[in-house]
C-alpha positions as CSV (number, residue, x, y, z in Angstrom):
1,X,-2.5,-16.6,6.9
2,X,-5.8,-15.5,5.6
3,X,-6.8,-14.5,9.6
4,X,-4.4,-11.7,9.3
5,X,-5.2,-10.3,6.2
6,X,-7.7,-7.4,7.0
7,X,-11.2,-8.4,5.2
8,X,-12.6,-4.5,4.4
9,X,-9.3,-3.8,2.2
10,X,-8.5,-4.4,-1.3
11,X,-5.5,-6.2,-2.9
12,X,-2.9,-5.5,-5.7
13,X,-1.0,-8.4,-6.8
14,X,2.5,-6.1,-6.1
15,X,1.2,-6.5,-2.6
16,X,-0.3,-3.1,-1.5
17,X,-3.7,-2.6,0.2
18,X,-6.1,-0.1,-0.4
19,X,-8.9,1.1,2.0
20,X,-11.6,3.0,0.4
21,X,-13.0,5.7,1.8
22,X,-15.8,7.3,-0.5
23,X,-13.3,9.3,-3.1
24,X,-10.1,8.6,-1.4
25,X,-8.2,5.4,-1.6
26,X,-5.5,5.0,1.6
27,X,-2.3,2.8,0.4
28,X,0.1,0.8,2.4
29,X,2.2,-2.4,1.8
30,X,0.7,-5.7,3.0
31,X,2.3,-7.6,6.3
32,X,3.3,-10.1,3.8
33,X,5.1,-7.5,1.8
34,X,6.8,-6.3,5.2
35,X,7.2,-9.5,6.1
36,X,9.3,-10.5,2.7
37,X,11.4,-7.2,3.1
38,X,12.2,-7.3,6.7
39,X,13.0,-4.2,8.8
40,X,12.2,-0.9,7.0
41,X,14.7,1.6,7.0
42,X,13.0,4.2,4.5
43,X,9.8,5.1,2.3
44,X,10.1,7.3,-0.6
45,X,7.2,9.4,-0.4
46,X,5.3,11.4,-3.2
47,X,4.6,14.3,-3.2
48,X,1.4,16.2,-1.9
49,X,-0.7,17.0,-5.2
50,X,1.1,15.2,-7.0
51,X,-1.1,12.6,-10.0
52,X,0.0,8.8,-9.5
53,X,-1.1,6.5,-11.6
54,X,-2.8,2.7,-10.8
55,X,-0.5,0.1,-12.1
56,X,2.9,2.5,-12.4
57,X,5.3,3.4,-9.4
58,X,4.8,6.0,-7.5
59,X,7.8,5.3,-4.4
60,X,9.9,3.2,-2.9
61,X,10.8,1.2,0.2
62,X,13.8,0.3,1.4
63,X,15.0,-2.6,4.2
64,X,17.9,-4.2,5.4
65,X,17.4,-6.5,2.8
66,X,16.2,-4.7,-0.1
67,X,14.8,-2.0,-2.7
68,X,11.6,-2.2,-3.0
69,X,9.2,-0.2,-6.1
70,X,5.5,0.6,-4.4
71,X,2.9,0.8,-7.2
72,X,-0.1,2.1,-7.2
73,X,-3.2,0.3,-6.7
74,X,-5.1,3.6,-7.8
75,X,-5.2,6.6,-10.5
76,X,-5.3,10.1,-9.2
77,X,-4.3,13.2,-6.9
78,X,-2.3,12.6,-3.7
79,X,-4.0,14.1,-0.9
80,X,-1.9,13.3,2.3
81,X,1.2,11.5,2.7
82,X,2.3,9.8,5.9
83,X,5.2,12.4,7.0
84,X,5.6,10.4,10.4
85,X,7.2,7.2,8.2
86,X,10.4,9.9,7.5
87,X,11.2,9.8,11.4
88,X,9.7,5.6,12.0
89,X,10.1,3.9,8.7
90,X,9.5,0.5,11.0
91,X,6.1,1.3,11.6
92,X,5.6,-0.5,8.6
93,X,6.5,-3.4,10.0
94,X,4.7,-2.8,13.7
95,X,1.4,-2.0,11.9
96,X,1.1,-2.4,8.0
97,X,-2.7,-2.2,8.3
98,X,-2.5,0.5,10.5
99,X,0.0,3.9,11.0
100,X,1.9,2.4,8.9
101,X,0.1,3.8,6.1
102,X,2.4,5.4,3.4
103,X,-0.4,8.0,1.3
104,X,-4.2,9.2,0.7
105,X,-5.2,9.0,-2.6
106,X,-8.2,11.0,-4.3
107,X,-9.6,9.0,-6.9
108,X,-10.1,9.9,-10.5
109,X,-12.2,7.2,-11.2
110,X,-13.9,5.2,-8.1
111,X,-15.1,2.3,-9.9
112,X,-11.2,1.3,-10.2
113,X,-11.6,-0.5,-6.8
114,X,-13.4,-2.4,-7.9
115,X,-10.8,-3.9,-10.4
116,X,-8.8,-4.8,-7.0
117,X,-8.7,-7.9,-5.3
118,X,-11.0,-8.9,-1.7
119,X,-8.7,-10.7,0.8
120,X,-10.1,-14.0,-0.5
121,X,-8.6,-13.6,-3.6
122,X,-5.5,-12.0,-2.3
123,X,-5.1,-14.6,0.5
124,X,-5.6,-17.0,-2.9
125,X,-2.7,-15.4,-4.2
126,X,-0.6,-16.3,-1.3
127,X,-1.4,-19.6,-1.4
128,X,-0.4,-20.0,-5.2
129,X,3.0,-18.4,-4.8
């Protein structure tokens, strides 16, 4: 399991992965989260500009099986959102790590990555579950 967890993100323990880039933070659900829903049918986007805050919800995402809440790794300003998930929500399950990307974050504070988990200690978390 800990092969396919991508080793340049961070971890939340709700299962979302952030990948820094200098002030902005991209967010998407882990292939274990995908994995544990099943087939996407839906993401509740935010909206552009809008302030989401680490720890608190800021979507949601729906399968065949169920309702998910997706919380925010991150505080601060959303900068892009991935539009394309409205037409393919199932590229979060073809590519979690990938285009199947749900929003850009700007940060409001960058040293809250490193409050975050590495894929060690995510991949830890698996394990224990």
């Amino acid at each position: 399991m800990a092969d396919s967890i991508p080793g340049d993100l961070k971890y939340t323990k709700e299962h979302e992965w952030a990948r820094v880039q200098g002030k902005v933070v991209v967010v998407g659900v882990t292939a274990h989260a995908q994995e544990s829903l099943g087939d996407v049918v839906y993401v509740e986007l935010p909206k552009l500009g809008a302030t989401i805050t680490e720890g608190k919800q800021f979507g949601v995402i729906e399968s065949t099986k169920a309702v998910s809440e997706l919380y925010s790794p991150v505080t601060g300003t959303v900068v892009k959102v991935n539009d394309a998930l409205a037409d393919n929500p199932s590229t979060v399950n073809t590519d979690p790590y990938g285009a199947g990307w749900i929003v850009e974050v700007e940060l409001s504070d960058p040293k809250q990555v490193d409050a975050l988990m590495d894929a060690t200690a995510y991949s830890n978390l698996l394990k224990s579950a």
